[in-house]
Structures are given as structure tokens and as C-alpha cells.
N, C-alpha and C positions, 0 to 999 in steps of 0.2 A: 514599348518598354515602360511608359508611365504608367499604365494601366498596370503592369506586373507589379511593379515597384508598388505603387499605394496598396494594391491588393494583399501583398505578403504583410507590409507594414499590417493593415487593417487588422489582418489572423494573426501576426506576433501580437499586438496589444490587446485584440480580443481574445486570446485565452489567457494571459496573465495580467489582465486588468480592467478590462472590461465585464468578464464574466462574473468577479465576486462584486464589482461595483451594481453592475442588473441585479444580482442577489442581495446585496442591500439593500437596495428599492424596494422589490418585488416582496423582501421579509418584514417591510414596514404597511406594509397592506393587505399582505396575506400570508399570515402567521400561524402554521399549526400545531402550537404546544403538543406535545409528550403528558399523557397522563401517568404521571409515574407516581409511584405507592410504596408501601414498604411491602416486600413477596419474595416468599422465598421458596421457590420451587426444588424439584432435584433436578440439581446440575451433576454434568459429566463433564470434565478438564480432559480434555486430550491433547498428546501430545506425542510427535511422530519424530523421530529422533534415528541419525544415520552417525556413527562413532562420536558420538559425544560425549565422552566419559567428564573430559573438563567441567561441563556446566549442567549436567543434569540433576546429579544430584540436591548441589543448590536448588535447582529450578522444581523439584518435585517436593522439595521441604519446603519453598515458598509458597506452594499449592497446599500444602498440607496445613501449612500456619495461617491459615488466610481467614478473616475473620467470617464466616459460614458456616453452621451448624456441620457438625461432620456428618453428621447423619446423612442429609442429607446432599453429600458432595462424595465425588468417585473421582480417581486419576486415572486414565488408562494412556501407556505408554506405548507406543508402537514402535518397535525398533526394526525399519527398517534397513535388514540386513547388517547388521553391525557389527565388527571386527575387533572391534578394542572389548574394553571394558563396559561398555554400556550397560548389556544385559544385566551382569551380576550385579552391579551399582543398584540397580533398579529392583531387581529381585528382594533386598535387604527389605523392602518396604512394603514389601509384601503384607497384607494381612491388617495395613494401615488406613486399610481404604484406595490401596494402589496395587492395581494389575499391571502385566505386564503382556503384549501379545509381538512374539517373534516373527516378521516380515521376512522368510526366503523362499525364493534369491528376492534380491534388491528391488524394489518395481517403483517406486517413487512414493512422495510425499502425498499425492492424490488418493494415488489407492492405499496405500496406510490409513487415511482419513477414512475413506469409505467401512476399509474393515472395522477399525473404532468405533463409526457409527453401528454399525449392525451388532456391536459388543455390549452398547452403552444403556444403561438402565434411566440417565437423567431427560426427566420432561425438556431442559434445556442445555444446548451443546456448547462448551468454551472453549476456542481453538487457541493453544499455545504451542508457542515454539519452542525448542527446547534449551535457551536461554533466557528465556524470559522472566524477568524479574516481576510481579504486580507489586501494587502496594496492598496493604492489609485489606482495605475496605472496598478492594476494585470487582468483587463480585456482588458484593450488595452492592452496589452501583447501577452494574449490568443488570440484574435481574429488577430494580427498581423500575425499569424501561420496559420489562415484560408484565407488569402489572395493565398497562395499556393494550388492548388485544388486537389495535393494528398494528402494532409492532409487532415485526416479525427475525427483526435483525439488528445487532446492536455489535457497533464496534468504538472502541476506546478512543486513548488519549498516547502513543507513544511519544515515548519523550529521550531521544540519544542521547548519549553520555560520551563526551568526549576530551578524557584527562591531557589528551595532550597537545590540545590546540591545533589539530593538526587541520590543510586549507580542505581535504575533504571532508571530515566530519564534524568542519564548523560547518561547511557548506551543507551540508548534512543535514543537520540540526536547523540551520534556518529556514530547508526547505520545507522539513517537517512545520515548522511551525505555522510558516503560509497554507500547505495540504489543510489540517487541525481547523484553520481559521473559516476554510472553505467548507470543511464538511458541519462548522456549527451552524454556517448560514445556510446551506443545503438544508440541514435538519428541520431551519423554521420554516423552508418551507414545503418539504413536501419528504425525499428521502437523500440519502448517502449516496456518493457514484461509486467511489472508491474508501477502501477497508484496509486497516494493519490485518494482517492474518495471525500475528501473536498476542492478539487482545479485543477478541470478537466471539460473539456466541447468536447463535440461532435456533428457532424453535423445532425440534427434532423432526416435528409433522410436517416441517414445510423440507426438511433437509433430500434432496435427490442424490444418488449417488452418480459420480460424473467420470468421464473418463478420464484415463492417467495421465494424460498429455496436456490438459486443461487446468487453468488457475484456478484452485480454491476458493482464493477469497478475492476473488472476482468477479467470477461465474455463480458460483452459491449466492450470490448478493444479490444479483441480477435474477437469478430466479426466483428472488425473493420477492421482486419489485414486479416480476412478470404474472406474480399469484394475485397483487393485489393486497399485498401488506409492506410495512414501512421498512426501511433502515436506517436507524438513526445510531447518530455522534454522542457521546457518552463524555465528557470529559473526565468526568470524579472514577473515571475509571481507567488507571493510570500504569502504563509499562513504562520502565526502566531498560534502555535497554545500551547493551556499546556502539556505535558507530563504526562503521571501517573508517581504517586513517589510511589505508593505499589507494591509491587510483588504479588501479589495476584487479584489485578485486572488487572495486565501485563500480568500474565500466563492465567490468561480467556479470554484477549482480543487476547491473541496470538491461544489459540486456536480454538478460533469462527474461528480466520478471516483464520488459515490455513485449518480446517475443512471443511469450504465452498470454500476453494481454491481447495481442492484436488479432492472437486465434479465437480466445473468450467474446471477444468483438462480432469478430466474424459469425463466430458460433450463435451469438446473442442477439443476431443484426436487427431482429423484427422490432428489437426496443428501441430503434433510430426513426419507428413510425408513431407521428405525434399521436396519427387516429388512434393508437392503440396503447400508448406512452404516454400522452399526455404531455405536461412540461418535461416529467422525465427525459424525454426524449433529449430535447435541449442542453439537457445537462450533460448528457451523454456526450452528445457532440461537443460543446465548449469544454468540459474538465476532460476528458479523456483525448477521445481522437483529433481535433484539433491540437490541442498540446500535443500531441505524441508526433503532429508532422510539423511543429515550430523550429525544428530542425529543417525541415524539406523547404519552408518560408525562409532563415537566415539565406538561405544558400541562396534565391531566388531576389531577394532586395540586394544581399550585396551585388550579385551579378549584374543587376538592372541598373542602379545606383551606380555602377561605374561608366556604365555604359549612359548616364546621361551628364555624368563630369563634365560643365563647360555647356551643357545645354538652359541653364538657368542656376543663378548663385547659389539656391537653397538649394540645388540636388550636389553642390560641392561640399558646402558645409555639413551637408547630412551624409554622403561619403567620408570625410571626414571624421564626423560622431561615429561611425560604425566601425572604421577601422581604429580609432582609439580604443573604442569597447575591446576588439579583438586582441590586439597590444597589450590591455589589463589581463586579458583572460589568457594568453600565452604568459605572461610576467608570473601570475597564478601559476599555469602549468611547471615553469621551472623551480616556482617555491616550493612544491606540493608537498616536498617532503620537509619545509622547514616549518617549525613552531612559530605560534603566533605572528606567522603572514598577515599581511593588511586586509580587512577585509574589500578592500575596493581592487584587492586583486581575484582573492581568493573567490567570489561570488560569481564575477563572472566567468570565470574558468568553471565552476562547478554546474555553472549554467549549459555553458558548450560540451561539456563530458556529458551532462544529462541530452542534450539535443543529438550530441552524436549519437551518444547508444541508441537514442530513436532513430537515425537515420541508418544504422547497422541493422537494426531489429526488422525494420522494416524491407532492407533486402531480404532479410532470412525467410521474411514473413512472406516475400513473393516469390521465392524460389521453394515454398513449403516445407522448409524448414519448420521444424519444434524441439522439444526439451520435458521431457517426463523427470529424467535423474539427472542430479547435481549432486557439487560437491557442498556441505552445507556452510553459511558465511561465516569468517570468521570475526565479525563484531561480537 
């Protein structure tokens, strides 16, 4: 049991704190700046969209307004299958520099992507979702990154917006901003593991088209890094976007997206071999799959840790510090729906809703379980 116990401990603190600590290290001795320029190549904005009448609009005017020569920028809308109002919204804008291509029946956000790409006129690809806010200058941003011709992959800065204090998408927002932290220091040193997929673009030549069941902007990344060119973190290049404030569409959104991550995984495995990966490899393991079973780890200290209660002082007190933690994060789950919760409640609870969905995702993921179509989020 002590061997359990330190070993889980070891894998909780080595993927959330160990791992960007060796990358601070490691980015103070070997450091691979971004030769970025000012370039403006033609881009294509895609954007794949299931009844969203609410926010497309907006979201295709922000495209349109975006500080980028028009000339040189394309919107292409893919509306998968859509019931509401979508299309006609979209149609208005027609002739503006925005197409529109009609997905039936339904087949997912994968293959809408793929069809987009084979529609798309721009040297580089910008994947948006179709609430996505940028800021003015977030494409010259991106495209500053492809003046460097090992770059092959560039994703942003999202930044959650959440008016209403609520203990999920503050929890939300802080996690983003540790992700953010991790993929700058990734950057200095080599590439990106993980990408927002509403504030990312890639070089068209490198882009494969992938099956419907597989993550986007997971797998497109990863094939990126398997060619032998870079992906890096972008900050000045900035999404606004809302945050869910339910726990209940957090915990489905978390387990879509880890469920198709652990197939991407699977899919991707050859990049877990240093021979062929490099450091990448590493990173793979500590930010991804590692975290994704810190879940599978809680479950195995606490277990252990009880089980040596009374076999020496420090496994009492450290029983102790864990079930406090747990205490804060249930204190959390009962606030969930109230405003401006403490956040020494709300963090850990957000923490355990994120570890669970890993531990849900990851039965589905053995019982080969997947997810092509969803309903789309309502942040």
C-alpha cells in the first residue's frame, strides 16, 4: 500500500506541478523563439455551426470586422444540418466575402471541417466556432507566426467570460489560465500539446482530412508535430468567449471532449515514442495522458492512505489533508449554483468534476465508446 500511496501521490503532483516546473527549467536553456514577421497571407475563417442562430451572426460580423485586408480573408460557414435559423442568417452575407456550404443530414463538426477545407481558397486555415468572439488584431497575430516556416500550427489565447460569478466558470477561467501558461512555456521550448479549436489555424499543406469521430483540434495538431513542423501559443491572439455556469453541461462537455481525446491518443500512439518524438513525446505523456488519469490516481491515494491510518502519524495527517480537500470540493458542489462562492470552495470541486469526467471518459473509452455529433455548448 505505500508504494501505491507515494506512487499516485508522485503522478497527482507530476502533471499539475511538476510538469510546467521541468518546463521552466528546461525553457531557460533551451529556448526556441518564433521568428515572427509581419505576413499576410490568404486566410480562410471556417466555421461549422449546428442551429445557432443566437450567436452566428455576431460571430461572422466579428470575422468580417477583423482588422485583415479583405482581400485577402474568406468566411466559409458550414452548417451542419441546421433547423433553426442558421442558414438564412448566414446567407444575408453572402457576397461579403462569406459563403455558405449546407451539411445534410448531420454528420459532425469533423466532417464539416474536412468539407470546408476542400472549399477553401486561403494559403492558411482559421478554425472558429461559431460563437467566437476574436479581438480586432487576432489574425495578424496568427499569421505573424507563419512568417517562420517551421511553424506549422498556431493556436491562441481563449479567455472565458463569466458575468456571473458562477463556481463553474470561475473554475473555468482559472483553469484556462494555468492550460495558457503551460502552452507558452511549451512554445519556448519546442511545440503546443493541446489547442482551443476556436482560435487556431494551420498551414493548409500540412492539413489531412480525418475521420468524423476524431477531435479536430487534437489530432490536426498532432499531425502537425508528426510532419516535423511546430505548433505554437499565440497569446496577442485573443478569443472571448462565455463560459458554461452549469455543472451539468461542464461535466458533458468535459467528457465529449476527453472521450475523443483518448481515441486521438490512441490514434496518435507512435508520438509516445521518444525515438521518433523527441521531447515531444514527454509532453504528451505529462500534459495529456497523465492528467487525463489524475482522476484514476485520487481514487488510488485516497484508498491507500486509508488503509495506512495508524500505521505512522504522517499517513493520518495526510488522510486527513485529503479528506478536507474532498469536504471543500463537495462544499463547492452544493454552492454550484450560487454566485460568488469562495473560491477555496469552488476550485476544488472544479477540480473533481474535471478528474471525474476523466474517469467517466475513460470507461467509455474501454468499452469503445465514441462521439461524432453533439449538441453544441451553450457558453
Amino acid at each position: 500500500m505505500i508504494a501505491v500511496f507515494w506512487t499516485s501521490i508522485a503522478g497527482i503532483v507530476a502533471a499539475y506541478v511538476g510538469y510546467p516546473f521541468l518546463l521552466t527549467a528546461l525553457s531557460r536553456v533551451w529556448h526556441r523563439p518564433v521568428a515572427k514577421a509581419p505576413f499576410s497571407p490568404r486566410v480562410s475563417v471556417l466555421i461549422a455551426a449546428h442551429n445557432e442562430e443566437a450567436s452566428i451572426e455576431a460571430t461572422v460580423r466579428n470575422k468580417l470586422e477583423l482588422d485583415y485586408p479583405a482581400g485577402l480573408r474568406e468566411v466559409i460557414v458550414v452548417s451542419d444540418g441546421s433547423e433553426d435559423g442558421t442558414d438564412n442568417i448566414v446567407r444575408r452575407f453572402e457576397g461579403q466575402g462569406v459563403r455558405l456550404l449546407v451539411q445534410n443530414p448531420r454528420q459532425g463538426k469533423t466532417a464539416a471541417l474536412n468539407w470546408a477545407v476542400r472549399e477553401a481558397t486561403g494559403e492558411i486555415l482559421v478554425f472558429s466556432d461559431a460563437n467566437s468572439m476574436y479581438r480586432p488584431d487576432a489574425l495578424k497575430a496568427i499569421a505573424a507566426n507563419f512568417a517562420d516556416p517551421k511553424v506549422g500550427y498556431v493556436t491562441g489565447r481563449m479567455i472565458y467570460v463569466d458575468d456571473t460569478g458562477s463556481v463553474i466558470g470561475d473554475g473555468c477561467s482559472a483553469y484556462m489560465k494555468y492550460e495558457n501558461k503551460l502552452r507558452d512555456l511549451e512554445t519556448r521550448v519546442g511545440s503546443v500539446v493541446g489547442v482551443d479549436g476556436g482560435v487556431d489555424a494551420v498551414r493548409k499543406s500540412l492539413f489531412e482530412p480525418m475521420r468524423p469521430e476524431l477531435l479536430p483540434d487534437f489530432v490536426l495538431p498532432l499531425n502537425v508535430v508528426d510532419k516535423g513542423f511546430r505548433v505554437v501559443y499565440e497569446p496577442e491572439a485573443v478569443l472571448m468567449e462565455h463560459s458554461l455556469t452549469n455543472a451539468s453541461d461542464e461535466w458533458r462537455m468535459r467528457v465529449r471532449v476527453i472521450l475523443r481525446s483518448y481515441h486521438a491518443l490512441w490514434f496518435m500512439r507512435r508520438l509516445f515514442n521518444p525515438f521518433r518524438s523527441g521531447l515531444f513525446a514527454f509532453q504528451l505523456f505529462f500534459h495529456k495522458l497523465l492528467r487525463y488519469l489524475v482522476g484514476v490516481l485520487q481514487i488510488t491515494a485516497f484508498v491507500s492512505n486509508a488503509a495506512l491510518v495508524g500505521w505512522a502519524p504522517g499517513y493520518t495527517a495526510l488522510f486527513v489533508a485529503q479528506t478536507a480537500f474532498y469536504g471543500l470540493a463537495l462544499i463547492g458542489y452544493l454552492q454550484r449554483r450560487v454566485t460568488n462562492a469562495k473560491g477555496m470552495f469552488r476550485y476544488p470541486y472544479y477540480l473533481c468534476l474535471l478528474n471525474g469526467a476523466s474517469l467517466l471518459a475513460l470507461g467509455k473509452f474501454m468499452k469503445g465508446e465514441n462521439i461524432a455529433v453533439w449538441k453544441p455548448r451553450k457558453g
